[in-house]
ZABA-621625 format. One line per 8 residues: number of its first residue (from 1); their letters; for each residue x, y, z of C-alpha. Coordinates in nm, 3 decimals. Example, Ala and Ser with C-alpha at 12.3 -4.5 7.8 and 13.67 -1.06 7.14 Angstrom:
% ZABA-621625
1 = as = 1.230 -0.450 0.780 | 1.367 -0.106 0.714 .
% end
This chain:
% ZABA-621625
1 = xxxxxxxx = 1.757 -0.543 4.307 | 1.413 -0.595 4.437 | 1.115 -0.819 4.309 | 0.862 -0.607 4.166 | 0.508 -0.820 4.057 | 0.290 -0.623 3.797 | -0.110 -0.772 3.862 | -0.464 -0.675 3.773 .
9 = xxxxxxxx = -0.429 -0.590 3.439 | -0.412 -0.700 3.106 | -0.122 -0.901 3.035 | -0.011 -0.932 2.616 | 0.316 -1.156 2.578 | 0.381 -1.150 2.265 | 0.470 -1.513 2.282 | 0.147 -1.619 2.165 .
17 = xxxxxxxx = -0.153 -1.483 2.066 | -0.379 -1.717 2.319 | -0.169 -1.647 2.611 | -0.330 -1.582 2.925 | -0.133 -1.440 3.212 | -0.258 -1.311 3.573 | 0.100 -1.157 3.705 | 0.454 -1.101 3.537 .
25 = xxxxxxxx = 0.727 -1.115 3.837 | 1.064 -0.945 3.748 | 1.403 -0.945 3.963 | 1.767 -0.808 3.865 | 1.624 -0.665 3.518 | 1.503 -0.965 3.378 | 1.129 -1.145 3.397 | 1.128 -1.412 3.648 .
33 = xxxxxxxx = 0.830 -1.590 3.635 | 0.469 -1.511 3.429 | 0.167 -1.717 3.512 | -0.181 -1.717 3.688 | -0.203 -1.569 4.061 | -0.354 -1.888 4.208 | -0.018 -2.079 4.111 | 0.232 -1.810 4.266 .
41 = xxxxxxxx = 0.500 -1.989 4.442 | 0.626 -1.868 4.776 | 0.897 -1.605 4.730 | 1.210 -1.527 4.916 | 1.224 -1.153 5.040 | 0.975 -0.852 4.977 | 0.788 -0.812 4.686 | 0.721 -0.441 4.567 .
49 = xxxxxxxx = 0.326 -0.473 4.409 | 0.247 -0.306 4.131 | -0.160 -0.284 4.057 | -0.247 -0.221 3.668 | -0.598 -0.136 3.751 | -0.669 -0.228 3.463 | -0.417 -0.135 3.185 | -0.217 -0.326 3.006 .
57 = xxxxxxxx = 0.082 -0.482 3.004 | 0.279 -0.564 2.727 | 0.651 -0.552 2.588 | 0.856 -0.239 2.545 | 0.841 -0.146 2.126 | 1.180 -0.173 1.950 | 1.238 0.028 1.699 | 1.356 -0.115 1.395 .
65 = xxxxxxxx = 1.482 0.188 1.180 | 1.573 0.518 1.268 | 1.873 0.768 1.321 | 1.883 0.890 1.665 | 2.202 1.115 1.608 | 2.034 1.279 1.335 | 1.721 1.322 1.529 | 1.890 1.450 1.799 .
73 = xxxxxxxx = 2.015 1.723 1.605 | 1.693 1.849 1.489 | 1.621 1.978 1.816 | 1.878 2.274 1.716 | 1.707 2.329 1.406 | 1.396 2.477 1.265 | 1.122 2.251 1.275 | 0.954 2.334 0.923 .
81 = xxxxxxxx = 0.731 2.005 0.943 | 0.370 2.243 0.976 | 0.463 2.482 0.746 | 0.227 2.533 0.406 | 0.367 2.779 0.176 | 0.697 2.877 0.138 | 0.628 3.206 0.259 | 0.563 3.040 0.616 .
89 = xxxxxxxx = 0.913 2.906 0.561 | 1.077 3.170 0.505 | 0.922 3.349 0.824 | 1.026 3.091 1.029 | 1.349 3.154 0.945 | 1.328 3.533 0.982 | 1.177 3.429 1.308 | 1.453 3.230 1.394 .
97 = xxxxxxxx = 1.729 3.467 1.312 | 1.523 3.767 1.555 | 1.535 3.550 1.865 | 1.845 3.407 1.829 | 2.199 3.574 1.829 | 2.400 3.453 1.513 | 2.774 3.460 1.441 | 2.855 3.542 1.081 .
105 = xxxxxxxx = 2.957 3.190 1.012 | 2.646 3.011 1.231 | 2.443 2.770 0.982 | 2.114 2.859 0.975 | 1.912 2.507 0.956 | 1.543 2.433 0.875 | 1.392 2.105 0.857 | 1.107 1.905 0.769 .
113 = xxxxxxxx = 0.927 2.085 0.473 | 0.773 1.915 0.247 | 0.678 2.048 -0.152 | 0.367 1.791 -0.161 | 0.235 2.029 0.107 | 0.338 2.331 0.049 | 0.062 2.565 -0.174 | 0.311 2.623 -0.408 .
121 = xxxxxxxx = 0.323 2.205 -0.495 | 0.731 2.249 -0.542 | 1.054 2.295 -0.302 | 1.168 2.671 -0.287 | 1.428 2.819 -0.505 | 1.783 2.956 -0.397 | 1.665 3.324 -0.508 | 1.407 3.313 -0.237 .
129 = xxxxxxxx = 1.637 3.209 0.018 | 1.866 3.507 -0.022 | 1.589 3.720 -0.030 | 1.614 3.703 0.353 | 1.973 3.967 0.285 | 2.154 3.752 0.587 | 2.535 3.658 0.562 | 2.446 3.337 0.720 .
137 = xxxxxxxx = 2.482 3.006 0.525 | 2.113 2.878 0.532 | 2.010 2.487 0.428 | 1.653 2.390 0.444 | 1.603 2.037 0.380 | 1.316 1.807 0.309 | 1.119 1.609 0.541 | 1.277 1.265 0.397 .
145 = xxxxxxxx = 1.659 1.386 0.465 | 1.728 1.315 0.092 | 1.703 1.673 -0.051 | 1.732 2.009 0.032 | 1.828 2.378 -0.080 | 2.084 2.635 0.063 | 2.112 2.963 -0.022 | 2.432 3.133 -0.170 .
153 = xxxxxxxx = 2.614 3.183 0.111 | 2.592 2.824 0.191 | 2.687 2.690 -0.130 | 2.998 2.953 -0.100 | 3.052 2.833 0.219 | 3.061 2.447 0.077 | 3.245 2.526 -0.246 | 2.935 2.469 -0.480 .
161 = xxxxxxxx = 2.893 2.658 -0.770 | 2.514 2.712 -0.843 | 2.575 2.558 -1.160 | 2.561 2.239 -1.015 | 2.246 2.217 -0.859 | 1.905 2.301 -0.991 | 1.839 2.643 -0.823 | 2.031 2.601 -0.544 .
169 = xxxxxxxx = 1.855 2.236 -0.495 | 2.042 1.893 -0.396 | 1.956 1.551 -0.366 | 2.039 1.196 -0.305 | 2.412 1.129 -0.296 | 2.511 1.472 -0.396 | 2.306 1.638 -0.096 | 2.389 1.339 0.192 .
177 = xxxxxxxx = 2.779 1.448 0.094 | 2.727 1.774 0.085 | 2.563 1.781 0.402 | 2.784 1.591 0.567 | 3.028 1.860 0.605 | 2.811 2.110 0.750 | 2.968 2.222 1.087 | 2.869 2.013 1.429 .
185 = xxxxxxxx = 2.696 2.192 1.724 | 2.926 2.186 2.068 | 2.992 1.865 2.231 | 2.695 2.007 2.538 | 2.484 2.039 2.293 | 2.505 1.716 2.117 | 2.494 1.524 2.422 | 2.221 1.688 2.547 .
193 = xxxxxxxx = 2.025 1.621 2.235 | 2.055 1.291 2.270 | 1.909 1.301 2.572 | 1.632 1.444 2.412 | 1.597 1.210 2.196 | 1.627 0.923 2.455 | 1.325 1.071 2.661 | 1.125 1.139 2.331 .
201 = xxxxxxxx = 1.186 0.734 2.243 | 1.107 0.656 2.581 | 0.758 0.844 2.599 | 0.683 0.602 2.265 | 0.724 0.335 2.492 | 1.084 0.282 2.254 | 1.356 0.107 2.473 | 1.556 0.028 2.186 .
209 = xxxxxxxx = 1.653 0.241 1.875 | 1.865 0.194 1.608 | 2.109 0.452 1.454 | 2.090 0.414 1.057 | 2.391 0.492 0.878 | 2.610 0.623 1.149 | 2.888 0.850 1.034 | 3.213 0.907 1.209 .
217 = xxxxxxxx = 3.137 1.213 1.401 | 2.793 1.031 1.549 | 2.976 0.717 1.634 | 3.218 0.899 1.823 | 2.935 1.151 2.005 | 2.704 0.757 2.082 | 3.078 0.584 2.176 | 3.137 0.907 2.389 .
225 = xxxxxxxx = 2.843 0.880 2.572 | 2.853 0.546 2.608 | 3.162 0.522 2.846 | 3.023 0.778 3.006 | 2.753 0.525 3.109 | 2.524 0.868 2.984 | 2.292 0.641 2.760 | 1.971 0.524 2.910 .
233 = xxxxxxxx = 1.835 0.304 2.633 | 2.006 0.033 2.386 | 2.120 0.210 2.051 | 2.237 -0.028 1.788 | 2.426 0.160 1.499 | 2.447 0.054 1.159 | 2.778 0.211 1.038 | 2.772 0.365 0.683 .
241 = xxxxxxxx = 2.956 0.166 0.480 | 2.986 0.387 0.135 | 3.185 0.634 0.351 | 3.279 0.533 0.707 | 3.349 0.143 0.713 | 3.659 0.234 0.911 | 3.441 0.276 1.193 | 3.382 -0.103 1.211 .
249 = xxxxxxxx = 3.732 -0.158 1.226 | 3.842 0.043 1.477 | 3.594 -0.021 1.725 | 3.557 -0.384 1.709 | 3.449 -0.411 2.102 | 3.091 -0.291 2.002 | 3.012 -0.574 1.676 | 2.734 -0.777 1.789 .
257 = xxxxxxxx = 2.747 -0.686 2.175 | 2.663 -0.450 2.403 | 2.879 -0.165 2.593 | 2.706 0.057 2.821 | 2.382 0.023 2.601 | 2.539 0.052 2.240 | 2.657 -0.213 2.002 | 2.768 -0.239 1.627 .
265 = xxxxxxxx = 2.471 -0.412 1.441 | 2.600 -0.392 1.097 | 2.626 -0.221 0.796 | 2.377 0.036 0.593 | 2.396 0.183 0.241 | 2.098 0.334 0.000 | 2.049 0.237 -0.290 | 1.735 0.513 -0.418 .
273 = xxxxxxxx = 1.574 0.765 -0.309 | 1.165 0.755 -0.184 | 0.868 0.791 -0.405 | 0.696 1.077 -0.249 | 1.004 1.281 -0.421 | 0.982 1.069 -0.702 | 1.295 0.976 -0.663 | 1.292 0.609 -0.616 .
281 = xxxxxxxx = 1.389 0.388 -0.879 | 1.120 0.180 -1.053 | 1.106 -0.073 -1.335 | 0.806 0.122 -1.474 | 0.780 0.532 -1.538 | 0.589 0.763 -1.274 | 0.217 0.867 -1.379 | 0.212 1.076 -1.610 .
289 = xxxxxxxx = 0.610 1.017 -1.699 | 0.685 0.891 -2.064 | 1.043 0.724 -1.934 | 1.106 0.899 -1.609 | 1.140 0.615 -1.352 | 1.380 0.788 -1.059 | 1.736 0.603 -1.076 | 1.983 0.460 -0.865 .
297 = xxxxxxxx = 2.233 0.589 -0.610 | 2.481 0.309 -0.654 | 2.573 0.073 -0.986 | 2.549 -0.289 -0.939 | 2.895 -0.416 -0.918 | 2.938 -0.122 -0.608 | 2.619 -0.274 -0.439 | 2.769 -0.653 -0.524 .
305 = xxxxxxxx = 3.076 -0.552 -0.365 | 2.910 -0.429 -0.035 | 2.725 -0.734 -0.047 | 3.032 -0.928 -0.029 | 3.213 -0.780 0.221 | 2.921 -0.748 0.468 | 2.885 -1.110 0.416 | 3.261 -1.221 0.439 .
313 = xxxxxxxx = 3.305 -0.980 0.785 | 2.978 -1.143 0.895 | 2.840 -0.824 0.947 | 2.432 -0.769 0.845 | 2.350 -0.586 0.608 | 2.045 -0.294 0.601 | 1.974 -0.181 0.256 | 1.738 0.130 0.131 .
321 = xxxxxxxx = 1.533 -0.007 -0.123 | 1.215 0.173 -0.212 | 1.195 0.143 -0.555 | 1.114 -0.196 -0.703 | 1.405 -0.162 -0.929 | 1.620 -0.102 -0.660 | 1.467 -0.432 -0.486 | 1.596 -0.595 -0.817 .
329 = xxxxxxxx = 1.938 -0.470 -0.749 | 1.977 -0.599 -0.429 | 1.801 -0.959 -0.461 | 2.008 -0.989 -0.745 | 2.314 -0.898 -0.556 | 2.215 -1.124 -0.269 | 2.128 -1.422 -0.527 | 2.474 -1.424 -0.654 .
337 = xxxxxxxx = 2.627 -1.401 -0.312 | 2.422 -1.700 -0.238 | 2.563 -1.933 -0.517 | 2.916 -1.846 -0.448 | 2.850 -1.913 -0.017 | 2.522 -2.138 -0.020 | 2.185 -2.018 0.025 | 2.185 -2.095 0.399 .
345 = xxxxxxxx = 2.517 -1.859 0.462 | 2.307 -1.581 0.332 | 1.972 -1.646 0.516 | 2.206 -1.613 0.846 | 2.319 -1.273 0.750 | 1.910 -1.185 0.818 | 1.974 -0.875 0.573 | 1.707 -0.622 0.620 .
353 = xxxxxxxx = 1.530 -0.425 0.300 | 1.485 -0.075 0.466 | 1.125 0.079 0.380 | 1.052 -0.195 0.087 | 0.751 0.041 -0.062 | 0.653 -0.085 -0.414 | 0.817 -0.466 -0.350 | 0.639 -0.736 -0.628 .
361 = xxxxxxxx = 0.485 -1.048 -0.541 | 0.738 -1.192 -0.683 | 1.037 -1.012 -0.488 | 0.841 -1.105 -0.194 | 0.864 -1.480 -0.254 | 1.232 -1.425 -0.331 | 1.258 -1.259 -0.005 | 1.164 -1.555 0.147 .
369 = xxxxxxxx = 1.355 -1.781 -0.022 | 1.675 -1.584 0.120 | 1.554 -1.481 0.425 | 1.599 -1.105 0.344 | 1.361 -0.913 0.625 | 1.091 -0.656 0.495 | 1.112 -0.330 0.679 | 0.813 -0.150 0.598 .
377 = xxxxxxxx = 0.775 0.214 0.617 | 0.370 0.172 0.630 | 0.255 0.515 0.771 | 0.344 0.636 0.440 | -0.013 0.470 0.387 | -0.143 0.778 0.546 | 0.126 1.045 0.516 | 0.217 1.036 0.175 .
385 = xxxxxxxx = -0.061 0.804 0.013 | -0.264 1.004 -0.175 | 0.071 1.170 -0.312 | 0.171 0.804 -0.432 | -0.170 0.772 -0.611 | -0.103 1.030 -0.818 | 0.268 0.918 -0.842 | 0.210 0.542 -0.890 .
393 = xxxxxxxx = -0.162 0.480 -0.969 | -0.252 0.102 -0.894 | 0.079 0.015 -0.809 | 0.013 0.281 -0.457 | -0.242 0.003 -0.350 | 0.019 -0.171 -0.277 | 0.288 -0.006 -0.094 | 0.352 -0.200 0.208 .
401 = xxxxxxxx = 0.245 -0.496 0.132 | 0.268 -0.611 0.497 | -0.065 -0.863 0.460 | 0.101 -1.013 0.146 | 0.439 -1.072 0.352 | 0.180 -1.276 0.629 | 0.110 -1.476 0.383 | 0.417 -1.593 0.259 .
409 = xxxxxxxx = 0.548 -1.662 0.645 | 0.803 -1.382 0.571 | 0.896 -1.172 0.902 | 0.848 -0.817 0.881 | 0.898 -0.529 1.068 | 0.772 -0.141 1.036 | 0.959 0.196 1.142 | 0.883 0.565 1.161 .
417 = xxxxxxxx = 1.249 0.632 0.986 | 1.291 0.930 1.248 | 1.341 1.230 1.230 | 1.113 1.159 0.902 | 0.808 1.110 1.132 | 0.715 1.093 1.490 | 0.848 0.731 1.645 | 0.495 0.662 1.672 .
425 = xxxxxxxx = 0.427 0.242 1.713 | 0.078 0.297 1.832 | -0.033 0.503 1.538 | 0.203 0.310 1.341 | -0.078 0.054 1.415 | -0.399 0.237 1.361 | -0.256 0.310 1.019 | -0.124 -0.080 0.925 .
433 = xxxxxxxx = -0.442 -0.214 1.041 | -0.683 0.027 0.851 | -0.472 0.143 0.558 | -0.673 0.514 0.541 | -0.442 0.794 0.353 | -0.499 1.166 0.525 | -0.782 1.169 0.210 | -0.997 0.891 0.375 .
441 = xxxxxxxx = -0.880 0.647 0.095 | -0.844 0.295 0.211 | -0.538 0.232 0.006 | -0.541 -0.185 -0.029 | -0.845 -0.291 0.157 | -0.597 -0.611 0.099 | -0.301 -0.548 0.276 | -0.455 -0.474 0.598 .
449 = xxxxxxxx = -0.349 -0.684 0.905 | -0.493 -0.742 1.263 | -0.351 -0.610 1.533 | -0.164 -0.863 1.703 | 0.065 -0.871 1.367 | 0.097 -0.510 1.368 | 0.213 -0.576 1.783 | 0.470 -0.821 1.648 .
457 = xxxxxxxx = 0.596 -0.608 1.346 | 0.721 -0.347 1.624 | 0.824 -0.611 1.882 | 0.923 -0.981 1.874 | 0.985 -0.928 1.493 | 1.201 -0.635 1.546 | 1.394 -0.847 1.852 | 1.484 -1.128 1.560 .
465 = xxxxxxxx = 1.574 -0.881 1.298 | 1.849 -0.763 1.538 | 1.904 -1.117 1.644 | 1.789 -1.021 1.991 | 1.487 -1.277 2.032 | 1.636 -1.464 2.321 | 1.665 -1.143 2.496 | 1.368 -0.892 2.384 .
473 = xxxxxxxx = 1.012 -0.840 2.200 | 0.805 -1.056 2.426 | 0.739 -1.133 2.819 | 0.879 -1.458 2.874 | 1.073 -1.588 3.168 | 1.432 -1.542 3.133 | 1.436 -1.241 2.894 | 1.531 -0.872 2.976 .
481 = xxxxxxxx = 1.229 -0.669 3.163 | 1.176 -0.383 2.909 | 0.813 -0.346 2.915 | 0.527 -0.066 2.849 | 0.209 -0.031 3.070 | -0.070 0.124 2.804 | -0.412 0.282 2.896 | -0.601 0.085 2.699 .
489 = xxxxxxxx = -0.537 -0.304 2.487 | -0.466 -0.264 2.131 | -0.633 -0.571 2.096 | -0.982 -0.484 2.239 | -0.996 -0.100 2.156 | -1.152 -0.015 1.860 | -0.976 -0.009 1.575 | -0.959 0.353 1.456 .
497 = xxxxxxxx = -0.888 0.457 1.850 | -0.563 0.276 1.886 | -0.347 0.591 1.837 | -0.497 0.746 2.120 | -0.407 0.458 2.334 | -0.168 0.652 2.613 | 0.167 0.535 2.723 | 0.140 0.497 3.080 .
505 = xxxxxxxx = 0.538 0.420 3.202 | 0.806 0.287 2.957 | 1.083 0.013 3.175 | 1.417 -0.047 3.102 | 1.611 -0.299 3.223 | 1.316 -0.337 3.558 | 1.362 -0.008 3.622 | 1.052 0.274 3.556 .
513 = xxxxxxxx = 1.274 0.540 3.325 | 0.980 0.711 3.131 | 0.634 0.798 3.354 | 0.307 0.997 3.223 | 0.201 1.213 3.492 | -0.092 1.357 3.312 | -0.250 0.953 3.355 | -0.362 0.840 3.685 .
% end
């Protein structure tokens, strides 16, 4: 493979914040040498030259939680993300069903609405779904994947009776069961999603994605495409293990290494829901609640038992926690792991709290003691804060408390939680550094970081929550070339600008796989 030598630019490592670096050499996918132009060595063979002119150089982002297979598959559905009334729903899906030629049997699937949006303040009802007269089964599900509604003909088709779901609504558990048995699209089709969703990562400047709570199914469609060498970036899956450990078992090539780009990283289960919904579980009652405080989707001894056999199979362990109570759950469950196999057994496991919204100071300092890693979902800051003001009053100053984590040396890392949102890093960023809701509230004046953190929380803090950090999240010689050229540096732009920093090319493995044509 040839040399290729990246120059005149700005060059940010990652390694350290002070680092100064003229040129970054790379050669058979990895970084050769970084360092200043006047100390180039003599090299053997040609050297292909690429000039920055001026942009910046800087690792590739990793993405530290998101489910590609169920992103993928929203590119057959109706995107309901923009609508604002349920009436704009509902003629999206009329819309849908005019330009599109249905079998009787065809699922009819919306997603992305959301009822803190929508003028009507609430989800819609099953009575205004069949309104629409179709003999499809329709399901219409909210933007966080927790909840949904169908319509009769797609709780006949599942074998619901209405009387089990609040107007033809689902959530949590119920719904992710439920859902789960809704038919797949063709093979073609699911392949070429993914490839979809691989090109949408890439354009993010994402050259490695993670697959949160893979099912059966997905594993196969991922391990499918894998031996068909047909993935172009790294997916590590974290199988589901309330419903599909089996998956571990029978595919015990992919723990912990790579084959054709994806790997077994572990285990994931949930153990609330998300506040926006109001359906996380808290120690204290929602605003404007006399007891109402969400509740859990698993009991304790169910979440102690996961603990232990993640821990005894050596397999890490990612855990949805939004709700402090939940938190409580699993430090608890952790904590007695820990006195049965030592305190340092458990800080190797490097378990990862998934989204972490209303943590305490003092589950933070318990995080720390056993080495449990933050993941904070922190453009809720701006998507949903203002709804968690009126949800959680004071306590919404504090949700993702990624400045408080700093502090206490804790490692943390922030996702998008696609399809939920955009896989965004840069305005990821913006929104971490200045903590502004859509409202213009600056929602913990606080909790805001600089930017460099923010750079490491969605690179060489991602790399060592997937116990990559020999291999990825910074430009050092040695480690794999994925790398991002930007239009602009994060670290000099202004600080409200940094979302509209472009991606310029996205490289995986040395190789140029993502270019924007529309930058010169």
């Amino acid at each position: 493979m040839e040399k290729i030598m990246f120059y005149n630019g700005d060059i940010i490592t990652m390694e350290n914040r002070n680092d100064k670096a003229d040129y970054v050499l790379i050669e058979n996918g990895r970084i050769k040498k970084v360092g200043k132009l006047n100390e180039i060595e003599e090299e053997n063979g040609s050297i292909r030259k690429i000039d920055l002119k001026g942009k910046t150089l800087m690792p590739a982002f990793i993405d530290a939680h998101s489910h590609i297979t169920a992103y993928a598959k929203t590119f057959s559905y109706i995107d309901l993300k923009e609508c604002k009334s349920i009436k704009e729903i509902l003629e999206k899906i009329e819309k849908y069903i005019e330009n599109n030629k249905l079998k009787k049997e065809d699922w009819i699937i919306g997603v992305g609405y959301d009822n803190n949006f929508l003028r009507e303040k609430r989800h819609p009802k099953i009575d205004e779904l069949n309104k629409l007269e179709i003999d499809n089964p329709i399901l219409i599900t909210h933007i966080s994947g927790h909840m949904g509604v169908f319509n009769n003909k797609g709780l006949e088709k599942l074998g619901i009776k209405e009387s089990k779901t609040k107007k033809g609504y689902l959530e949590e558990n119920d719904f992710i069961k439920q859902t789960s048995k809704i038919g797949k699209l063709s093979k073609k089709e699911e392949k070429e999603n993914i490839k979809k969703a691989e090109k949408k990562y890439l354009s993010y400047g994402i050259t490695t994605v993670q697959d949160g709570l893979t099912k059966k199914d997905d594993f196969e469609l991922l391990k499918e495409m894998s031996e068909e060498k047909g993935l172009e970036i790294d997916v590590i899956s974290y199988i589901d293990l309330m419903e599909n450990k089996n998956i571990v078992k029978q595919n015990k090539g992919f723990i912990k290494r790579y084959k054709n780009h994806l790997k077994i990283g572990g285990y994931k289960i949930i153990l609330d829901g998300s506040p926006q919904a109001k359906t996380a579980w808290l120690t204290k009652p929602y605003e404007g609640e006399k007891e109402y405080r969400g509740y859990p989707s698993m009991k304790d001894e169910e979440v102690n038992n996961f603990i232990k056999i993640s821990d005894e199979e050596n397999m890490q362990l990612l855990a949805h926690c939004n709700g402090d109570c939940a938190i409580d759950q699993l430090v608890k469950g952790i904590k007695q792991e820990a006195i049965k196999k030592g305190v340092d057994n458990i800080r190797k496991q490097r378990t990862v709290m998934v989204h972490a919204q209303t943590i305490r100071k003092d589950q933070i300092i318990e995080c720390k003691e056993l080495g449990i890693i933050p993941s904070f979902f922190v453009l809720h800051v701006y998507y949903w804060g203002d709804i968690h003001i009126e949800n959680l009053g004071k306590r919404a100053y504090r949700i993702s408390p990624a400045k408080e984590a700093e502090q206490n040396s804790i490692i943390y890392t922030f996702h998008q939680d696609t399809p939920v949102l955009e896989p965004n890093m840069l305005e990821t960023i913006e929104i971490a550094v200045n903590r502004k809701t859509k409202n213009g509230v600056i929602l913990g004046e606080d909790e805001k970081i600089d930017v460099y953190e923010a750079l490491k929380a969605v690179t060489i803090n991602v790399a060592y929550s997937y116990f990559e950090e020999n291999e990825k999240g910074s430009i050092k010689e040695g480690k794999i070339a994925d790398m991002i050229i930007l239009s602009d540096n994060p670290l000099k732009i202004s600080k409200d600008k940094i979302k509209d920093i472009k991606i310029y090319s996205t490289w995986k493995n040395g190789k140029e796989v993502y270019r924007n044509e529309n930058i010169k």
